[in-house]
C-alpha positions in Angstrom: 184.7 -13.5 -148.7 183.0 -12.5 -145.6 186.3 -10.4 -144.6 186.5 -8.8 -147.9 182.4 -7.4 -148.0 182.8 -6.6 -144.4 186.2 -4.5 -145.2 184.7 -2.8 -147.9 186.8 -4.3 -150.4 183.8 -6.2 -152.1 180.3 -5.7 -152.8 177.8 -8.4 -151.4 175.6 -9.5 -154.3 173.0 -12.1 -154.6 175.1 -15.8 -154.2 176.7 -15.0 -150.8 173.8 -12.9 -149.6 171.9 -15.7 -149.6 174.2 -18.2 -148.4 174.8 -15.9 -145.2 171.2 -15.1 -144.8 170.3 -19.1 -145.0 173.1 -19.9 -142.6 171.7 -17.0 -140.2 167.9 -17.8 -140.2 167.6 -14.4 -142.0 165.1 -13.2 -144.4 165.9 -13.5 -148.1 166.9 -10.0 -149.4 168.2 -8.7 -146.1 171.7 -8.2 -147.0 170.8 -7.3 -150.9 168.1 -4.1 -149.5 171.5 -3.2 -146.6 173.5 -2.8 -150.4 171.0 -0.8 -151.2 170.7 1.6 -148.9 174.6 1.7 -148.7 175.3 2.2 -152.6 172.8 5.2 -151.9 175.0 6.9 -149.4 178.0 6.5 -151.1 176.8 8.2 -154.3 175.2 11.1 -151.8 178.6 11.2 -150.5 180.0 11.5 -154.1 178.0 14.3 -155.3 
């Protein structure tokens, strides 16, 4: 799973965001706001 988000093969949404931000001592939402602002730059990049 973690291969596959970090490969950008897969997206990271909410149920492994969370497990990986628990397991880190990371804030909740970390990895969901990094989507974010990733998601944003690919569309940039597609227009």
């Amino acid at each position: 799973m973690l291969t596959s988000i970090t490969k950008g093969k897969r997206v990271m949404n909410t149920s492994p965001a969370l497990k990986i931000e628990e397991a880190l001592g990371l804030e909740e939402g970390y990895f969901m706001i990094l989507q974010v602002y990733y998601n944003i730059e690919q569309e940039k990049k597609d227009e």
